[in-house]
C-alpha positions in Angstrom: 53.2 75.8 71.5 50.3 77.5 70.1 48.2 75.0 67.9 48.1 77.8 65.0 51.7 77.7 65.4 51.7 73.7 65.1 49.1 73.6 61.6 51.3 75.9 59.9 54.4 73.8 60.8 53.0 70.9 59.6 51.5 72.0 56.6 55.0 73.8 55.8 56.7 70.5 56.7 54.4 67.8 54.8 54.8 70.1 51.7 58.7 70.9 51.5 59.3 67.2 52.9 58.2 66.0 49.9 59.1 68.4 47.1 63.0 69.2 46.9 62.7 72.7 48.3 64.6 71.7 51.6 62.2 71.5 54.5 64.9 72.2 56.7 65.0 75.8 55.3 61.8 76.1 55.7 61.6 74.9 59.8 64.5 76.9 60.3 63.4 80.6 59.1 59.8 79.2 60.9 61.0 78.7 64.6 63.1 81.8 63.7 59.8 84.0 63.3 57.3 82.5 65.2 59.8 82.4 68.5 58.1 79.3 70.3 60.1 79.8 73.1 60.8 76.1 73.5 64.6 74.6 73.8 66.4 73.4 70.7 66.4 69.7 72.3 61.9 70.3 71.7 62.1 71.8 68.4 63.9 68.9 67.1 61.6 65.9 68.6 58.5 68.1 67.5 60.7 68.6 64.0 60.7 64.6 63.9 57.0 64.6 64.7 56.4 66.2 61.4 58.9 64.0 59.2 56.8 61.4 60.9 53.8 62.4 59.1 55.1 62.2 56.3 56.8 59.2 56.7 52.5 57.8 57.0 51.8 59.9 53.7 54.4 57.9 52.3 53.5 54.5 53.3 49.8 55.5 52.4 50.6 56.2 48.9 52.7 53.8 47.9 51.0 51.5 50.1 50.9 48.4 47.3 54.7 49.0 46.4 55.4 48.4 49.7 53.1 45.5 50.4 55.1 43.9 47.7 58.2 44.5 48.6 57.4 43.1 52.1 56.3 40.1 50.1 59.4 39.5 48.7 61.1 39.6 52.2 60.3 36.2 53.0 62.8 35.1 49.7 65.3 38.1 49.9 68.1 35.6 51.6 67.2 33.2 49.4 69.6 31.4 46.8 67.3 29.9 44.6 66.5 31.3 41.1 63.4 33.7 42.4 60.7 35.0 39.4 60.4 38.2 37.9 58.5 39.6 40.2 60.5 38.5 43.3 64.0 39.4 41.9 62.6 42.9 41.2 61.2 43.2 44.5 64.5 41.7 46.5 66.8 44.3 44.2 64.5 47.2 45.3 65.0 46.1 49.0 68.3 45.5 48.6 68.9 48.8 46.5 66.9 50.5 49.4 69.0 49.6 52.3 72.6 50.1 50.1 71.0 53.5 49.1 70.2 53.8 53.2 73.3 52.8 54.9 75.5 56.5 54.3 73.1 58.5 55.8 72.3 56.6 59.2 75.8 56.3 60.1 75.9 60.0 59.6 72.9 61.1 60.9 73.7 58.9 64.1 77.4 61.1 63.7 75.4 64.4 63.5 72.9 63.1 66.7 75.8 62.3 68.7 78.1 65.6 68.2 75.4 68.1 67.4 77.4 70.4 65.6 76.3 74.2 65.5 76.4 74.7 62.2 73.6 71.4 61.4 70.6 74.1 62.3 73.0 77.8 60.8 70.6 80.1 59.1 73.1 81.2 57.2 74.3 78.1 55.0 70.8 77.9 54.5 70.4 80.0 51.6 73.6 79.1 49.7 72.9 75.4 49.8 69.3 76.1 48.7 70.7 78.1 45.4 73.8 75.5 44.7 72.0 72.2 45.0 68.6 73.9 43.2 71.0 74.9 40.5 72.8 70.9 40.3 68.9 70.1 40.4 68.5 72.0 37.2 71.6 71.0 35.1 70.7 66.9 36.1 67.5 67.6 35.0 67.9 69.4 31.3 71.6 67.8 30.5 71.4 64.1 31.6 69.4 61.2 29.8 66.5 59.9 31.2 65.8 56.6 30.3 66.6 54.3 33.5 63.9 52.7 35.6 64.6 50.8 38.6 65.3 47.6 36.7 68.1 49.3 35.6 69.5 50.5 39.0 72.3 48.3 40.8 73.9 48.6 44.1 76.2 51.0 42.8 73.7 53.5 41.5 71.8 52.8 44.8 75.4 53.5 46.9 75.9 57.0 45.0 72.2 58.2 45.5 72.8 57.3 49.2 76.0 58.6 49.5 74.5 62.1 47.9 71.6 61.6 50.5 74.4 62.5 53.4 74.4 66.2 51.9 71.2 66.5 53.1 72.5 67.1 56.8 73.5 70.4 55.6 70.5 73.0 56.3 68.8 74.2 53.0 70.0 70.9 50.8 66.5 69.3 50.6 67.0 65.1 51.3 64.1 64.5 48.5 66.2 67.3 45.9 69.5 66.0 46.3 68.6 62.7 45.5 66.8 63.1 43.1 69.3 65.3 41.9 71.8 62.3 41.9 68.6 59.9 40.5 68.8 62.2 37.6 72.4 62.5 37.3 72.7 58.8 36.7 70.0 59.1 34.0 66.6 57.8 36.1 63.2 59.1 35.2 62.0 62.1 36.9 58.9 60.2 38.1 61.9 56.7 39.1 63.9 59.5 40.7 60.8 60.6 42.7 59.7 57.4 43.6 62.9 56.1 44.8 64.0 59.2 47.0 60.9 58.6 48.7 61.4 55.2 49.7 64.4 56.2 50.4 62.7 58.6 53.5 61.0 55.3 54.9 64.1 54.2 56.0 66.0 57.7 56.9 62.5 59.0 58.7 62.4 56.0 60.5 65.6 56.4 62.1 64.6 59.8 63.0 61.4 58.8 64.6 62.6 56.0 66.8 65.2 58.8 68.4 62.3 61.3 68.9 60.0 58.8 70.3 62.5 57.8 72.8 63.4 61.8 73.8 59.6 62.4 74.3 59.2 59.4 76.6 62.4 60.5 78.5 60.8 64.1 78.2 57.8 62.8 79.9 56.1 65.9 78.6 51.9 65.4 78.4 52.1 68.8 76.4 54.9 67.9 74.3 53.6 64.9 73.3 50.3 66.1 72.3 51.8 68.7 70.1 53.7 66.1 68.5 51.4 64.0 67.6 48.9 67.3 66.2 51.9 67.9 64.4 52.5 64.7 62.7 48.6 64.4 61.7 48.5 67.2 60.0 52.0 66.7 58.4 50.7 63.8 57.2 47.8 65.1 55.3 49.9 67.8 53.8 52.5 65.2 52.2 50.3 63.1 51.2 48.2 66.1 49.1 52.2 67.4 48.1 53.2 63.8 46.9 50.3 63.3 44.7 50.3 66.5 42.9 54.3 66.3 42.2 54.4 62.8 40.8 51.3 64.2 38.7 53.5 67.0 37.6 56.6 64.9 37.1 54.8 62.9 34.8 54.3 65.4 32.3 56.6 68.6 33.4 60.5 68.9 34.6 61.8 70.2 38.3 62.3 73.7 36.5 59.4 75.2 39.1 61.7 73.7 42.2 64.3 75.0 41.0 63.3 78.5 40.1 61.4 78.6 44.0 64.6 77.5 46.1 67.2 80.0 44.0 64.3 83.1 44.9 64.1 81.8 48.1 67.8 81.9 48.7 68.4 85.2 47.4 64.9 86.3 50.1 66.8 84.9 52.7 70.7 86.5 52.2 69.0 89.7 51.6 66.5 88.7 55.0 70.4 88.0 57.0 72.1 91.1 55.7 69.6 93.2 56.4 69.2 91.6 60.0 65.5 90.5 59.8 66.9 87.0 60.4 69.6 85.8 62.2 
């Protein structure tokens, strides 16, 4: 692929990864215009190169949550009475894998059958105005004055559970749950946090199965467009996560919201007029 081709990928990737504007929309209508040429079995492990990048912007940011919640590891099994800072970090690990499980028995599901209609253009744009329209009515209707000391399994379980919708093309994994963070009455900037912890566990699935199809690929050119892809991906989540939990701090999802419903209506008038498809 042409490395043009890759950079804008990866920038479109590491952007809509992170915001909940559905970066599988996005990937789709791109390998639908640029034309790559390549088979769908190479657009999906470079696709996982780029959730890959931003799987590193992730861990960069939020590189001292993490470190302490690897800290509490060590204790998580244990049944002694832990501190206040342990207990919090074992209920965000625990939380995390609860909030984890749904989707990687489906995703392994959706690996293994490959259903047609898990890349269709055209549930695309009706998935990007539905969900971007639940976005909006979690976000102005429900309270929002839950942090994650508040959150149990069970919140974790339904956020997870929600995560599975994010198999369908044009759902956004970051917007629908957040959508069900917000739902539950989490903090837009809780909601953001936790979806994206969230990815560290659902992109690492993802990567382990794309690692293992470009070794079996044994592809020198593949593999180097993978990895260009996942740098810059990288560096373009990173950029997008900073400047949304900035904006989260002080502003609502409206912006999201308005962007995917154009964006849908774009793309059914784009299909019926058969400039995609």
């Amino acid at each position: 692929m042409p490395l043009l081709h890759i950079v804008i990928l990866a920038i479109v990737q590491g952007i809509t990864e992170v915001l909940p504007i559905s970066s599988s929309a996005h990937l789709l209508i791109e390998h639908e215009l640029l034309h790559e040429g390549q088979s769908i079995e190479e657009n999906l492990i470079l696709d996982i190169a780029l959730h890959v990048g931003t799987l590193a912007a992730v861990l960069i940011y939020f590189r001292r949550d993490i470190l302490g919640l690897l800290a509490s590891l060590p204790r998580f099994f244990q049944t002694k009475e832990k501190d206040g800072a342990q207990k919090k970090g074992a209920q965000m690990v625990a939380n995390i894998i609860v909030a984890s499980i749904p989707v990687v028995i489906a995703g392994l599901m959706l690996h293994i059958l490959q259903p047609a209609w898990a890349r269709s253009l055209i549930i695309t744009p009706w998935s990007l105005i539905f969900f971007g329209i639940l976005l909006w009515v979690a976000d102005r209707y429900k309270p929002s004055n839950m942090t994650f000391a508040d959150m149990t399994w069970k919140h974790a379980l339904f956020i997870g559970s929600a995560q599975v919708l994010s198999l369908v093309p044009g759902t956004s994994r970051s917007g629908v749950t957040m959508t069900a963070a917000r739902w539950l009455g989490f903090s837009r900037l809780d909601a953001a946090r936790f979806s994206l912890f969230m990815a560290i566990v659902a992109i690492s699935g993802a990567g382990v199965i794309g690692g293992i199809g470009l070794l079996e690929k044994n592809n020198a050119a593949l593999t180097y467009d993978a990895l260009a892809a996942a740098a810059v991906s990288c560096i373009a989540s990173y950029a997008a996560i900073v400047l949304m939990m900035r904006w989260l701090a002080r502003a609502s999802f409206t912006p999201f919201v308005a962007y995917r419903i154009a964006l849908g209506i774009v793309l059914l008038i784009m299909i019926g007029s058969g400039a995609l498809g």
